[in-house]
C-alpha positions, 0 to 999 in steps of 0.5 A: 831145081828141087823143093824140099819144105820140112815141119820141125824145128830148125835146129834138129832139122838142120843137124840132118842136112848136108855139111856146105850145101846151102848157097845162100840162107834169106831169113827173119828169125824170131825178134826178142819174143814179140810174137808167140807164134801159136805159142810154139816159140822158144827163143833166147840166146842158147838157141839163136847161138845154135842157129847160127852155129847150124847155118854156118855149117850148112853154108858152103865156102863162098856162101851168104846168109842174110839174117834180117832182125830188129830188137824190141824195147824193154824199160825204156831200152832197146835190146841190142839183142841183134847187134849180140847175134851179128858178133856171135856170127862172126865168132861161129866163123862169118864175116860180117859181109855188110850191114844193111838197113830195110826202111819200111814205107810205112809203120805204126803211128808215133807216140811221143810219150816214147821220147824217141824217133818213129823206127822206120828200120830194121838190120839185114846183117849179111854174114859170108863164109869166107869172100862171097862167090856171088854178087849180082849188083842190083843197079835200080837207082836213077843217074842224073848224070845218064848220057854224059861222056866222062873223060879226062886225066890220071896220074902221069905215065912213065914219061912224066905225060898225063894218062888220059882216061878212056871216055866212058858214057854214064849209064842211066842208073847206078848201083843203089846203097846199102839201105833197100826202101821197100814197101811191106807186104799186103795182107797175110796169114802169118803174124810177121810179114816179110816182104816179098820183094827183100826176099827177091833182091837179097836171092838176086844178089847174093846167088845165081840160077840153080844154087840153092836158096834155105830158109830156117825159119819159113814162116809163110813161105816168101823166101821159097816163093821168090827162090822158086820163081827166080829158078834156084832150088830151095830147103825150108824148114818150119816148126808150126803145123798151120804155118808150114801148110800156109807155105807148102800151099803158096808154095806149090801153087805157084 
């Protein structure tokens, strides 16, 4: 298992990383400039097209990167700026593996003046090069049914007889769906919380002990904590000096 963090700025650095050597890719790339972040960022469609164009070279047949964004409202309409990225992923040569939602516990206070809905959510595209060679189903959602006995019939054989099913006893928790509720993370140094626990499911499901984990947009460091933890090697690359040593410390301190 090896660390490497990286100051720079992602679309260079990822030009000097190995072509498919990456495993899986957990990030948050910047939304539609709602955060200046040290007033280091430079983000429209040119850029976020090469970062995407990056990932899909760094990425490995079978690989998954998880791209989690929102967009921001501008005159009274939201951008659409993601559902733009998810489509440009696709032309790079991604598919479109899932779209998932992440349903925050919590989030600011409703204005009606808005005339619209309180925003509980935001978008987890996860793009896949070619069919994703790894997929540990996270199964956390209580069964109700748990403990009964599930038999019966299907179809009829040859002989025109029922096919009886195997009797299976029902577990006591199913898989859960494609929309993750987690709580945000508590306080940070970092403008843009990303919780610690996405991270952790997102490395938990799309790869296994000893793959290696990316991150083009470090932030804080919580996609290379969780990578650590869960033994899997892990790349990360940040451009703001007081960002990246947040990172590093948190990093490799644990």
């Amino acid at each position: 298992m090896t660390i490497e963090l990286i100051q720079g700025d992602c679309i260079e650095e990822m030009i000097k990383m190995q072509k498919e050597s990456v495993d899986l890719t957990v990030t948050s790339p910047p939304y539609d400039n709602l955060r200046t972040y040290e007033g280091s960022l430079q983000w429209n469609e040119n850029i976020w097209k090469q970062v995407l164009e990056g990932l899909y070279r760094v990425t490995k047949e079978g690989g998954v990167v998880v791209w989690v964004v929102g967009d921001a409202t501008i005159k009274g309409s939201e951008t659409g700026t993601s559902f733009k990225q998810a489509l440009y992923a696709m032309e790079c040569g991604f598919n479109l593996h899932d779209t998932m939602i992440y349903k925050k516990k919590s989030c600011y206070a409703h204005d009606p003046r808005n005339k619209r809905y309180k925003s509980y959510s935001e978008y987890m595209f996860v793009f896949s090069k070619g069919k994703p060679k790894t997929y540990n189903e996270i199964k956390d959602v209580p069964n109700k049914h748990a403990g009964k006995i599930l038999k019966g019939t299907k179809g009829r054989d040859k002989d025109g007889n029922k096919r009886k099913l195997k009797e299976v006893v029902i577990a006591d928790y199913q898989a859960r769906p494609n929309i993750w509720e987690i709580a945000s993370s508590g306080r940070s140094k970092h403008p843009a919380i990303f919780p610690e626990k996405l991270a952790h499911d997102h490395i938990i499901s799309w790869s296994n002990e000893g793959d290696t984990v990316f991150d083009p947009f470090l932030g804080s460091g919580t996609t290379g904590f969780a990578a650590k933890q869960l033994k899997r090697s892990f790349i990360g690359i940040e451009k703001v000096n007081k960002y990246f040593e947040i990172a590093k410390e948190r990093i490799d301190n644990d």
